[in-house]
C-alpha positions in Angstrom: 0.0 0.0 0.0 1.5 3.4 -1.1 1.3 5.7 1.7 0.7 9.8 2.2 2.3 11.5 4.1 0.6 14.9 4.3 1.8 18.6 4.8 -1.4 20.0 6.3 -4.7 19.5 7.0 -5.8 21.5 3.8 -3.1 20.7 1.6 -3.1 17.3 0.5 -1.5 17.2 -2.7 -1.0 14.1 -4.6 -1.9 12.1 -8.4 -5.3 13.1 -7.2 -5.2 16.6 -7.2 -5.3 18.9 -4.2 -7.6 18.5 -1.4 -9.2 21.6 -0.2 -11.0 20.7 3.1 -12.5 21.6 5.5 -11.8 18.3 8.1 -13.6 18.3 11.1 -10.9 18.8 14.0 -9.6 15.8 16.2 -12.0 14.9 18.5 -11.0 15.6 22.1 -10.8 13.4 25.2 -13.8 15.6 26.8 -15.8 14.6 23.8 -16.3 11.6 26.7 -17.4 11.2 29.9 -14.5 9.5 32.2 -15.5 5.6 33.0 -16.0 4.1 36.7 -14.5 0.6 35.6 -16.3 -1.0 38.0 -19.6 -0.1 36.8 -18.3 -0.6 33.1 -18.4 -4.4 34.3 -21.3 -4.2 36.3 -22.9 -2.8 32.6 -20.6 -5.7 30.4 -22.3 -8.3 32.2 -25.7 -7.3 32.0 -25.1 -6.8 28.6 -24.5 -10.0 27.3 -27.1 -11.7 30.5 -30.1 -12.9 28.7 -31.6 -12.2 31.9 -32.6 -9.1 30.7 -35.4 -10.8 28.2 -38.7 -12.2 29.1 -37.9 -15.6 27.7 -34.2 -14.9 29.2 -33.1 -16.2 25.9 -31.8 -12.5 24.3 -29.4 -10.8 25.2 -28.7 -7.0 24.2 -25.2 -8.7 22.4 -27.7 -10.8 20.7 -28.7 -8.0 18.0 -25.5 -6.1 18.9 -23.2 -8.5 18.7 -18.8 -7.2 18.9 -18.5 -10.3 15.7 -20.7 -8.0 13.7 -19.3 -4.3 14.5 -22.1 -4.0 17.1 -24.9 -5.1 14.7 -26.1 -8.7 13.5 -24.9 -9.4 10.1 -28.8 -9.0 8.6 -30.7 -6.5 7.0 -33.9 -7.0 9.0 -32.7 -9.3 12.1 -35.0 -11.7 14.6 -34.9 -10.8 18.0 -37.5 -13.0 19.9 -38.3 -16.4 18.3 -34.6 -16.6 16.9 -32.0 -19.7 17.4 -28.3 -18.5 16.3 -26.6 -15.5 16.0 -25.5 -12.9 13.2 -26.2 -14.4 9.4 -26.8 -17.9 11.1 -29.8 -16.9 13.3 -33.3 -18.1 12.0 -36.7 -18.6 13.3 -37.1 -21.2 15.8 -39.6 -23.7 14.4 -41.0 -24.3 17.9 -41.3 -20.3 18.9 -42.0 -18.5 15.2 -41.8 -14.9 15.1 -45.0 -13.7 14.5 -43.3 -10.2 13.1 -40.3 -9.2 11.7 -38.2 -6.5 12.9 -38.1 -3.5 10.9 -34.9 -1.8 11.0 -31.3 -2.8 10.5 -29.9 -2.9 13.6 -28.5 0.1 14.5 -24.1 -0.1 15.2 -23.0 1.3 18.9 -19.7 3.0 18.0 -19.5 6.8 19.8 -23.1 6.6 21.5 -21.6 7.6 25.1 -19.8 11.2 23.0 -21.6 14.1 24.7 -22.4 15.4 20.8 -24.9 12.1 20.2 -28.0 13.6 21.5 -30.6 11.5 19.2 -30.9 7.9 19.1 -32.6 5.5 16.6 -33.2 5.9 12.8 -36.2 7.9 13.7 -34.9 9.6 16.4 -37.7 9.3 18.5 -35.7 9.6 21.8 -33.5 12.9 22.3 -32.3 15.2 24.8 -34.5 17.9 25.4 -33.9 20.4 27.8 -37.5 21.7 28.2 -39.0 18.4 29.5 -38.3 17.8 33.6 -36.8 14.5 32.4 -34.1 16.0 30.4 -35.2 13.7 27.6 -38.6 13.3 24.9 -39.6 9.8 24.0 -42.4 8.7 23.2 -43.0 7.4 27.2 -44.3 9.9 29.5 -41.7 12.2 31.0 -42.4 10.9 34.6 -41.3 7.5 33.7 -38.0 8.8 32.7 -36.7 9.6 36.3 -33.3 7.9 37.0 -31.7 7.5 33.6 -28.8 9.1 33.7 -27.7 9.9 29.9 -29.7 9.7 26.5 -27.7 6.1 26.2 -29.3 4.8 29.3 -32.6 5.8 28.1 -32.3 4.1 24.9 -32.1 0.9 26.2 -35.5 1.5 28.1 -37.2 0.4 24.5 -35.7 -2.9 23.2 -36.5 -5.2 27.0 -40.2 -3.6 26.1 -40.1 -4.9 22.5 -42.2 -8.1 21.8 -40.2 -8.6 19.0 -36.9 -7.8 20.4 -36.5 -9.1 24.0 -40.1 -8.9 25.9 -41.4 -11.3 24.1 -44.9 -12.5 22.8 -48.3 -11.5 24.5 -48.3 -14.5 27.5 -45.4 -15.7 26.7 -43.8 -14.8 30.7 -44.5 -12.2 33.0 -42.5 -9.4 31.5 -44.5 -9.4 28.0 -47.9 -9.8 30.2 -47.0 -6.9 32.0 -45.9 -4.8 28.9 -49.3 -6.3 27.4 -51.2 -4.9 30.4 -49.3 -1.6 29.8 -47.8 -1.8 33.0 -43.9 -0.6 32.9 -43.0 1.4 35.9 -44.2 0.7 39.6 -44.6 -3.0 41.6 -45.5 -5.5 39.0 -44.3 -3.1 36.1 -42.3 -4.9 33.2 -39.3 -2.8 34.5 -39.5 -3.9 38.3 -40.1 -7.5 37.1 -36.7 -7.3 35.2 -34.7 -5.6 38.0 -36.0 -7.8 40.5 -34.4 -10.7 38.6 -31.3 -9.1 38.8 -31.4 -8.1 42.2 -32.2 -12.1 43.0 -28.8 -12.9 41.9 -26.0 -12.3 44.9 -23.3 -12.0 42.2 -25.5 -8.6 40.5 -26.6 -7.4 43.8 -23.1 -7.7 45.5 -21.8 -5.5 42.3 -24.9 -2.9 42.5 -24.5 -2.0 46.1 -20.1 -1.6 45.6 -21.2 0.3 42.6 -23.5 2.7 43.6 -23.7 4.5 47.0 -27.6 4.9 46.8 -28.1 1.2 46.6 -27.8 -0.3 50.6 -29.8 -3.7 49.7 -31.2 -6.0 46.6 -34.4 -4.3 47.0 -33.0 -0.6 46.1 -32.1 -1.6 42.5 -34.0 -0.1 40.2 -34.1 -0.8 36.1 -32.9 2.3 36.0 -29.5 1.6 38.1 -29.6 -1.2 35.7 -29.8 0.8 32.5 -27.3 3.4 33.5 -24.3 0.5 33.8 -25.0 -0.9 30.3 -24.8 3.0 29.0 -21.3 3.5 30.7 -20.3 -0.2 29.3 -21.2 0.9 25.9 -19.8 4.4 25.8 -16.4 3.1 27.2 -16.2 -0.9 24.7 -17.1 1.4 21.8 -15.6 4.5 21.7 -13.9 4.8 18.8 -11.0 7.8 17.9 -8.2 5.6 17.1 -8.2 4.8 13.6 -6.0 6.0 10.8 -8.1 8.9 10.3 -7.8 9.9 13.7 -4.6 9.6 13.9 -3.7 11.8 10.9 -6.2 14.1 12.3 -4.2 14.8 15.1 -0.6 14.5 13.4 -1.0 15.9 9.9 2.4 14.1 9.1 1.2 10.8 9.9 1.8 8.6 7.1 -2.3 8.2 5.2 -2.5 5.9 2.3 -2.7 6.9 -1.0 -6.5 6.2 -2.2 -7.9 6.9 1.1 -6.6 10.5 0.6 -8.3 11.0 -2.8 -11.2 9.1 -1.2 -11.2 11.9 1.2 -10.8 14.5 -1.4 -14.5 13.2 -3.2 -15.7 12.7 0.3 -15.3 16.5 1.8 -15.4 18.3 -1.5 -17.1 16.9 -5.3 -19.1 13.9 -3.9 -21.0 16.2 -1.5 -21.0 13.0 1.3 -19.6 15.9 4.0 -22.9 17.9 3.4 -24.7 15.8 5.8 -21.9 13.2 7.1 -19.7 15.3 9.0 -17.9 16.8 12.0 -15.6 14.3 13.5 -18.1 11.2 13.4 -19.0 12.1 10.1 -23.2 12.8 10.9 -24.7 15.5 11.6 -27.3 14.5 13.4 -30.4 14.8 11.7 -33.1 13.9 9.5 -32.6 13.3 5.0 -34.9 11.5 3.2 -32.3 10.1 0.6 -34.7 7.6 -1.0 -33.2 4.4 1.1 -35.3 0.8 -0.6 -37.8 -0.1 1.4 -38.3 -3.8 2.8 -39.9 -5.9 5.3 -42.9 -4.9 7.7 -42.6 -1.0 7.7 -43.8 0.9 10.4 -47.2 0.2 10.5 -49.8 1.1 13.4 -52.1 -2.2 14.7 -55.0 -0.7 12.7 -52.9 0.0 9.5 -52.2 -2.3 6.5 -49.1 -1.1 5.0 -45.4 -1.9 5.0 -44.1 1.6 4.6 -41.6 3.3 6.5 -41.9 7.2 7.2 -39.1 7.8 9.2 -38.9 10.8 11.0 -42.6 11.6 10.3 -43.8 9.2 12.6 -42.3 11.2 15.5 -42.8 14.9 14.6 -46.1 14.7 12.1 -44.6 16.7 9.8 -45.0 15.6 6.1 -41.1 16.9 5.3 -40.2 14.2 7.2 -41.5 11.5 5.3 -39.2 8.8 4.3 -35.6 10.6 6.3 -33.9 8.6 8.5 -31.2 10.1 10.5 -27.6 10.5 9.3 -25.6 7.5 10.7 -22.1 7.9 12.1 -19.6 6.5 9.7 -17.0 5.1 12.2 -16.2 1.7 11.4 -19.3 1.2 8.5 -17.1 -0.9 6.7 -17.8 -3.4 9.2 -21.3 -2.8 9.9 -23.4 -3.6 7.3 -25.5 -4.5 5.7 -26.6 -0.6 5.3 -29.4 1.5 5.1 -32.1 1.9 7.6 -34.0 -1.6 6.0 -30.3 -3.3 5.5 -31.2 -3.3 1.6 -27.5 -3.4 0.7 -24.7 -5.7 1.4 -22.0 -4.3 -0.6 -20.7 -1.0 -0.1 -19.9 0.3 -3.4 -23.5 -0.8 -4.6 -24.5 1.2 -1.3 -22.8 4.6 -2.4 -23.9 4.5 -5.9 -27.6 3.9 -4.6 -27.5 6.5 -2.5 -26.3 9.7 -4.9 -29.0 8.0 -7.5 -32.3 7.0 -5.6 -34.0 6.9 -8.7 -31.5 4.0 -10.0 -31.5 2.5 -6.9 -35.5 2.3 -6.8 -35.2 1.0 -10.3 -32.5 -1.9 -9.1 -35.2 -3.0 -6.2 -38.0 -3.2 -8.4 -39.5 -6.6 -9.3 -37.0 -9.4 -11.2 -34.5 -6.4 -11.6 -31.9 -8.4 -9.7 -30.7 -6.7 -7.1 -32.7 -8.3 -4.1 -30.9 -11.3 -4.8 -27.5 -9.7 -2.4 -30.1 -8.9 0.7 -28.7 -10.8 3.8 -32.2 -11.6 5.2 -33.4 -14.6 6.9 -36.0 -16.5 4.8 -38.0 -14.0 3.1 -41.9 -13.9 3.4 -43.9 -12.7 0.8 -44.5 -9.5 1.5 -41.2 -8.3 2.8 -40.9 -7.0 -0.6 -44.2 -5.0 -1.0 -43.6 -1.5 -1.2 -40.7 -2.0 -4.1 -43.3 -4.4 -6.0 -45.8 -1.5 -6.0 -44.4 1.6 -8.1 -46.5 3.9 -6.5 -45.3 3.5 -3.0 -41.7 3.2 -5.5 -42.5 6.4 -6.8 -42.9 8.0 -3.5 -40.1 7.3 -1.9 -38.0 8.7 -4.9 -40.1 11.9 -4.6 -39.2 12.4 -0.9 -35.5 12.1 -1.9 -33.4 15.2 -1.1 -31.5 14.4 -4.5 -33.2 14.0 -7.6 -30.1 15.0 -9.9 -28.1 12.1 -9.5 -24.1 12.3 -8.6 -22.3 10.8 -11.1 -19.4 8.7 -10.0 -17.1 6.3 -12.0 -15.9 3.4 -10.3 -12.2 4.5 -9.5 -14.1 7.3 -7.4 -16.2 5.0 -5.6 -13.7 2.4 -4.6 -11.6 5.6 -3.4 -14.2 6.6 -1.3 -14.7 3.2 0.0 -10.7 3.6 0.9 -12.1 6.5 2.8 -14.4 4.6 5.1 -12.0 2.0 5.6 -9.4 4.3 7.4 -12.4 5.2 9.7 -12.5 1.3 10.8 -10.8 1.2 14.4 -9.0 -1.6 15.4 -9.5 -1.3 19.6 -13.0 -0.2 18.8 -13.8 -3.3 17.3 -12.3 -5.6 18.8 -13.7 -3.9 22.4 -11.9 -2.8 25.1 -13.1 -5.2 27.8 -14.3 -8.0 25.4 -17.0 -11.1 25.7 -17.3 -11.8 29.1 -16.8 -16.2 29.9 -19.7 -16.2 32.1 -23.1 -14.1 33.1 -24.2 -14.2 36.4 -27.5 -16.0 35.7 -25.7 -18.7 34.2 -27.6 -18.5 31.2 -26.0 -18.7 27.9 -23.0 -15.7 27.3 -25.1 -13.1 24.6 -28.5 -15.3 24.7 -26.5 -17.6 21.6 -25.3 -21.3 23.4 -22.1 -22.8 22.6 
């Protein structure tokens, strides 16, 4: 591999041409809260404990898995009925899914930086420093005491998930409680999980070192529960050590060659910065790009559909049909597939998609071919419905912020893809603190058996 070695940050000369910035600066060591260790491994274990599922056969490492950059391998992945992990798990004959899930699983890197202040695709949980809670969600704000960053929040949704870790109707007590609509208070789906926890001496020996509020078992709350997996998360998978990184800090660090042209397209003519950037290349917010469409959608009980509107389903605003928040780009290489529905397992494919959506509409419609690369379990028959009907087609191209497509030859994409690799991270992805050998339930290490 040829290698750059840069003058400045704004000069990169080479065969390329000249690249004329602007980078985002290095990101800083306050960018991150400091870590209490021991509650890091308070939050590792309850991480990968299925404990935390109704059936206590999912883990959160089950869909987030460190084998598969913090995601599962699939487009669409199965949460609750599934046997296996990453592009092996499939429905369990005995326990069938009755839905699928209907969003890529989302990758982990960065979530504990003080800058990511809106989680999920939709966004539907952010800080908000109007509400009493500090936070909006879709919950009421008085069930949001206790939670002590946006990243313990987030995890509030998936152990209430049917489909991701509760569990089905009567399946056990936590999906009868969530079915009853009870969640907070004695007998709430959250009390029934923590009480679990607390039943264990090896947990409640590690809450009450951890945290000075907690005298017995009976003083942990899901919420102290919560709060350890954030600060596990935030410190296994930060991520500011990759190549970039390090020639953002040292402008004479040595930066290969098609990376740097890759970076030229990527901050100047490609127009990817425009929305992907700052120092985890996102900026936050909301772009309908015209993303494929497939599996269930987002569909209310009393609606028959297999849409997804994105952002619209949280603010109501029609501008908002069909975006999906800008993802970080740190360590995509590793994460896909990509897009919020996991339509594409190949990169390049990905980018050329993306700066067409017309194209790529065209690529997903029926017997065009390109379905056949989408790493989904065994397909049902209407995971494909919106891209077999051209008017639901039709309208996610319309939404799409860019309906003059970019034009890129394939030198320029595989230089951008050079790009994204020197974002992948090395102590990132292979985790700071690693897969733990045991979980104190003794149930099976990331809900997967050996």
């Amino acid at each position: 591999m040829i290698l750059l070695r840069p003058a400045a940050f704004i000069a990169i000369t080479s065969a390329f041409g000249a690249f004329a910035g602007p980078l985002p600066d290095p990101i800083p060591a306050s960018a991150y809260a400091p870590v209490n260790m021991d509650e890091a491994t308070l939050g590792q274990l309850l991480f990968y404990d299925p404990i935390l599922s109704g059936n206590k056969n999912i883990a959160c490492a089950t869909c987030h898995h460190p084998k598969f950059a913090t995601s599962d391998g699939l487009s669409l992945g199965i949460g609750e009925g599934g046997i296996g992990l990453g592009m092996e798990r499939r429905s369990n004959p005995d326990n069938m899914p009755p839905h699928r899930i209907p969003r890529n699983s989302p990758a982990l890197f960065n979530l504990g930086a003080a800058e990511f202040t809106v989680m999920f695709h939709d966004g539907r949980i952010e800080v908000d420093d109007t509400t009493r809670s500090g936070f909006r969600t879709p919950l009421d704000d008085d069930m949001l005491a206790g939670f002590a960053s946006l990243l313990s929040a987030q995890t509030m949704f998936p152990v209430l998930s049917p489909d991701e870790m509760a569990g089905q109707e009567l399946e056990n007590d936590v999906s009868k409680a969530v079915r009853q609509g009870l969640i907070t208070g004695d007998g709430g789906a959250w009390d029934i999980l923590a009480r679990r926890v607390a039943a264990l001496p090896d947990y409640a020996q590690r809450f009450q070192a951890v945290y000075d509020h907690i005298d017995n078992p009976d003083q942990i709350a899901f919420t102290d529960i919560s709060n350890a997996i954030a600060v596990f998360v935030a410190h296994e998978w930060r991520s500011d050590t990759s190549v970039f990184d390090a020639y953002l800090r040292d402008p004479d660090a040595a930066y290969p060659l098609d990376a740097a042209h890759g970076m030229d397209l990527f901050y100047e003519d490609a127009g990817c910065s425009s929305c992907h950037k700052g120092p985890f290349q996102t900026d936050h917010s909301f772009h309908p790009m015209g993303a494929p469409q497939l599996g269930p959608g987002k569909a209310a009980v009393f609606e028959n559909h297999a849409n997804d509107l994105g952002r619209n389903r949280v603010t109501g605003d029609p501008a908002d049909a069909f975006a999906f928040r800008t993802p970080s780009l740190r360590n995509v290489m590793q994460t896909g597939p990509w897009g919020h529905a996991g339509a594409h397992s190949k990169i390049d494919e990905f980018i050329r998609d993306h700066l067409d959506p017309v194209a790529a509409a065209n690529r997903f419609a029926p017997d065009a071919g390109a379905r056949s690369t989408v790493q989904l379990p065994p397909l049902k028959a209407d995971d494909w419905r919106e891209m077999d009907d051209p008017v639901a087609r039709d309208r996610i191209v319309q939404a799409a912020l860019i309906r003059a497509p970019v034009t890129l030859n394939p030198p320029d994409i595989a230089a951008i893809v050079a790009f994204l690799r020197s974002l992948d991270d090395d102590t990132a992805l292979n985790g700071r603190m690693g897969i733990p050998d045991a979980v104190p339930s003794g149930l099976a290490v990331g809900g997967v058996a050996d």
